[in-house]
C-alpha positions in Angstrom: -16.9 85.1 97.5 -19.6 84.2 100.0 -17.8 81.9 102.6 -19.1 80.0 106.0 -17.3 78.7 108.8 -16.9 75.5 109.4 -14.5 74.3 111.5 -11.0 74.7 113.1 -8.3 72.1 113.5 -6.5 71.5 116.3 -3.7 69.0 116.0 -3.1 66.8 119.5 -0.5 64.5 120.3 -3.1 62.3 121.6 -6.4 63.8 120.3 -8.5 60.8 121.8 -7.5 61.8 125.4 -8.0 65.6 123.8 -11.3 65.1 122.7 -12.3 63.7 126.0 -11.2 67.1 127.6 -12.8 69.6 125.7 -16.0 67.0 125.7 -15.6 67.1 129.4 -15.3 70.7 130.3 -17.2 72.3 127.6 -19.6 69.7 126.4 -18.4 70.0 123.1 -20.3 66.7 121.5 -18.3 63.7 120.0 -19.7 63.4 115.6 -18.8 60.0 114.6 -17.7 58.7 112.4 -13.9 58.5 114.1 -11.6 59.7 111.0 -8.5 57.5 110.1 -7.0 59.0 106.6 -3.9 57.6 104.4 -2.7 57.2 100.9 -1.6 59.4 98.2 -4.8 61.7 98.1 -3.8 62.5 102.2 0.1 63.1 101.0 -0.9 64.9 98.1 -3.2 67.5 100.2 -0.7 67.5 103.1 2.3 67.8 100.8 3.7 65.2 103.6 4.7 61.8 102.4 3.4 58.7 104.3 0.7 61.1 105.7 -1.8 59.2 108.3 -4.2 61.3 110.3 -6.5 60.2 113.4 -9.5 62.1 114.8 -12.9 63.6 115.2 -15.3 66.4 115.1 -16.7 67.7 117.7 -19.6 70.4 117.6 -19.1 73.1 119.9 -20.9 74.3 122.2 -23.9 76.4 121.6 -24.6 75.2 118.4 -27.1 72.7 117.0 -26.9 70.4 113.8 -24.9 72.0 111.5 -22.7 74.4 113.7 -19.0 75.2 113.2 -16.7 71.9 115.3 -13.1 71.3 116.3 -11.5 68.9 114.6 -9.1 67.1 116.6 -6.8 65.1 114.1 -3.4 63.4 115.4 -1.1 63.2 112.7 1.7 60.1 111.6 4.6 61.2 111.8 4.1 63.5 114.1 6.2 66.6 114.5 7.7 68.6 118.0 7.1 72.0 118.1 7.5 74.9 119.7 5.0 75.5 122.6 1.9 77.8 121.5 2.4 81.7 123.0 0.1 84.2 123.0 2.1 86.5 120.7 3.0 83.9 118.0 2.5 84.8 115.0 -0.6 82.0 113.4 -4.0 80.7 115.2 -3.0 81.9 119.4 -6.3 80.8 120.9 -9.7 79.2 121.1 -12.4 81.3 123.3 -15.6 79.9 125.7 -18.0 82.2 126.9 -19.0 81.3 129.7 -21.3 81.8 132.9 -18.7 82.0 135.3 -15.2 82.4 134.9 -13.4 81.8 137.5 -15.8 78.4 138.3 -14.9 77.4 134.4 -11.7 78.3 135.4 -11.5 76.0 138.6 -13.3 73.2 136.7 -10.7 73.4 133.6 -7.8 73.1 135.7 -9.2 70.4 137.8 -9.6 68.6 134.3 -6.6 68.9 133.2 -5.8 71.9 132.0 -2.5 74.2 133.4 -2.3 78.2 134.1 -1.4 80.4 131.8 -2.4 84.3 132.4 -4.3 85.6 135.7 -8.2 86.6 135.8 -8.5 89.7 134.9 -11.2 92.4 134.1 -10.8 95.1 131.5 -13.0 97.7 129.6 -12.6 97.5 125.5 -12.4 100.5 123.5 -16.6 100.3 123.6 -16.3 100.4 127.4 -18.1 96.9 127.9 -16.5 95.3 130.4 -15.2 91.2 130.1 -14.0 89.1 132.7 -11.2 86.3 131.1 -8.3 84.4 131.6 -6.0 82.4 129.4 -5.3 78.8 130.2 -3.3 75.8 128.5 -5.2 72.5 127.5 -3.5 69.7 128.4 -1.3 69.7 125.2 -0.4 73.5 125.7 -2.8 75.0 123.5 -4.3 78.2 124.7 -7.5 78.9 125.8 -9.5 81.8 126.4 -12.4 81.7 129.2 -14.1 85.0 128.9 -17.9 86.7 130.5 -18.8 89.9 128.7 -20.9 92.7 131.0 -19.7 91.3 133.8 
C-alpha cells in the first residue's frame, strides 16, 4: 500500500475558540469551508447515533497548498474524558519546531496554554542535541515545542 498523510483530528470541546489558538500561536491557517456533518452516513461512520460534528481544517505550519492540517471537529453529544497524559496509551502529542523555545514557550502560555513538563535539553541516541518542553493547549491536549542542534 502506498499511503500519504493527511491530517490529524483533534476533538475540542469548543474547537472555534481551539482553532483560534493554534491559529494564533502557530499560524496554522483557517481552510474554509467551516464543516457541520449529521445524518445517518455521519452515525453510520461514527457508529454513534444522532452524530453531529462542527469544525475546520487548518493547514499547518510550514506547508503550502496541499500540506497535511489539523482538523478540529467538536462532536454532539459530546463525551468527558479522561485528561490526555503523556504515557497513555493512543495519540500523546502534537510537536512544533520551532526558532526558539522558550520564547514559543512564553508566547503559548500567554495564549492560553498551561504547563506541563520543564524545558529541557537532551542528546538522542544519534547524539544531536533538542531543546523541548511539553505544554497543555487550552483543552489539555499536549504539546510538544522542540529546537533540534540547539
Amino acid at each position: 500500500m502506498r499511503a500519504k498523510y493527511v491530517h490529524t483530528n483533534l476533538i475540542a470541546r469548543d474547537w472555534r475558540t481551539l482553532s483560534r489558538f493554534y491559529e494564533e500561536v502557530f499560524g496554522c491557517i483557517p481552510l474554509p469551508p467551516e464543516r457541520d456533518y449529521d445524518g445517518a452516513n455521519l452515525e453510520v461512520a461514527t457508529a454513534l447515533p444522532g452524530a453531529r460534528l462542527k469544525g475546520m481544517h487548518l493547514r499547518l505550519p510550514g506547508y503550502g497548498e496541499g500540506g497535511p492540517t489539523l482538523e478540529i471537529f467538536e462532536y454532539e453529544p459530546g463525551e468527558t474524558s479522561q485528561e490526555p497524559a503523556i504515557n497513555r496509551p493512543g495519540f500523546a502529542h502534537i510537536a512544533f519546531a520551532v526558532e526558539d523555545v522558550k520564547v514559543a514557550r512564553d508566547e503559548f502560555l500567554a495564549a492560553g496554554g498551561s504547563a506541563y513538563g520543564e524545558l529541557t535539553v537532551f542528546e538522542t541516541s544519534e547524539g544531536e542535541q533538542v531543546e523541548m518542553i511539553y505544554l497543555r493547549d487550552p483543552e489539555g491536549n499536549i504539546v510538544e515545542l522542540q529546537r533540534w542542534g540547539c
